[in-house]
N, C-alpha and C positions, 0 to 999 in steps of 0.2 A: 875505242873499246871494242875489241872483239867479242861479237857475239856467238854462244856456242846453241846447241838445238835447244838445252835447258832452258836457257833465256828466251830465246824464241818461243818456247811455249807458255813461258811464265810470261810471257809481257802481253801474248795472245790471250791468255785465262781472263789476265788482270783486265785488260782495254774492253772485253767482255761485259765486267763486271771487278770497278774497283773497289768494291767494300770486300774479298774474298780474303778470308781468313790465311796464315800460312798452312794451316790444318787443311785448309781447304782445298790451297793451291799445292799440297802436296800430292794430293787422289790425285789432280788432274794432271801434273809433270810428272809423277812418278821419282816424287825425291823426298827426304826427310822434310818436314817443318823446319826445322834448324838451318838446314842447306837452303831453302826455301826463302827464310829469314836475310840469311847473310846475301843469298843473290842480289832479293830486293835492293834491299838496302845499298848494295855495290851499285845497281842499276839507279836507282834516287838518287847518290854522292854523283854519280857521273851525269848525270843530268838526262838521261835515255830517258828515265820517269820524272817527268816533270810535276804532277800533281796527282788530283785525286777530285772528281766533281760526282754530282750525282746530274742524268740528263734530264731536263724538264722538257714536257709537252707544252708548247707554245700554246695551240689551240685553246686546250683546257685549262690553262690559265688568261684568257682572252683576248690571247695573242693572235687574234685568226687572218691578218694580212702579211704575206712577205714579198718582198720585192725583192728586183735587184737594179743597182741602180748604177750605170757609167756615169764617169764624170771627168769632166777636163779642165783641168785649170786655167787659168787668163794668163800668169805670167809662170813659165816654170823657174825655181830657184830653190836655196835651201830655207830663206824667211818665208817664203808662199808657202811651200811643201810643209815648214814645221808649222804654220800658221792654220793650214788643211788638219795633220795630226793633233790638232791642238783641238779642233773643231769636233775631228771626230772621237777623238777621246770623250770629250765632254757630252755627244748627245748616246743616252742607252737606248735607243733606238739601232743604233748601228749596232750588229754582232759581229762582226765580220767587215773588214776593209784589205782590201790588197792593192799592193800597187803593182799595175801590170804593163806589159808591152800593146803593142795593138793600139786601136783608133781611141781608145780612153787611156787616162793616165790612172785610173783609181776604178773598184768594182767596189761596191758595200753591198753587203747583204744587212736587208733594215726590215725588223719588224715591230708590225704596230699592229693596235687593236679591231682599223676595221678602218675603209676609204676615207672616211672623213678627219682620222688620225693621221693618216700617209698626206691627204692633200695638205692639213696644215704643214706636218713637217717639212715638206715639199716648197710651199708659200712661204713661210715662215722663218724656216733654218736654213734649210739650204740654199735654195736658190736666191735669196739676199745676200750670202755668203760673199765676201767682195772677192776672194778665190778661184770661183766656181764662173768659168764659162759657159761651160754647157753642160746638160743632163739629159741622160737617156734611160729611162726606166722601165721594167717589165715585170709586171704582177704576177707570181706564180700562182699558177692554177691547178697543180698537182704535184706533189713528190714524187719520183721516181724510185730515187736513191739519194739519202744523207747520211752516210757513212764519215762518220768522223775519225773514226781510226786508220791507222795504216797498216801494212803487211808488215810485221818486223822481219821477216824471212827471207 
């Protein structure tokens, strides 16, 4: 799908803030409601907009530890690796897992309510994991930057 400037502005509005009206997102692209409507909507068919979340504050919901946590597996395959995906599907602890290049096979970003929540997960879930060789983990101690969108531009 080619994207023209219209789109680009419409999917910047939206990522902004996805509760925005097409009334809304018209003031700010400078285009009908209607045109506004049909974009979207071509942009959600094509899959460019995939959803619609509202962002919650971890903190204030008592979410106040985040880690990040490498991880190497013991045997790499497709049954270990879906055996891993299986594991971290199931704990909501993890938000975030990637599989990456470099000295870890796996990154998760894992939050939990406070040390003594992380060291059990830690004891408890992961590192009994029969998967899991090794872990190397780093308590964040301040946010810089969490930008979860991207440039559509």
């Amino acid at each position: 799908m080619k994207l023209d400037a219209f789109d680009i502005a419409l999917l910047s509005a939206l990522q902004k803030d996805g509760s925005l009206t097409n009334a809304a997102l018209a003031e700010v692209v400078n285009l009908s409601a209607s045109q506004c409507s049909r974009r979207r909507a071509a942009l959600e068919e094509a899959g460019v907009i995939e959803g619609y979340s509202a962002r919650l504050n971890a903190a204030k919901l008592g979410y106040g530890l985040r880690a990040i946590i490498r991880v190497n597996l013991s045997i790499h395959g497709q049954t270990n690796e879906g055996d891993f995906a299986r594991f971290v599907e199931s704990h909501s602890q993890i938000r975030s897992a990637f599989s990456v290049s470099g000295d870890a096979d796996y990154i998760l970003d894992v939050r939990v309510r406070d040390l003594e929540a992380f060291a059990d997960f830690m004891h408890r879930q992961l590192l009994p994991n029969p998967q899991v060789s090794q872990v190397r983990s780093e308590i964040v101690l301040k946010t810089l930057k969490d930008d979860r969108g991207i440039s559509p531009g």
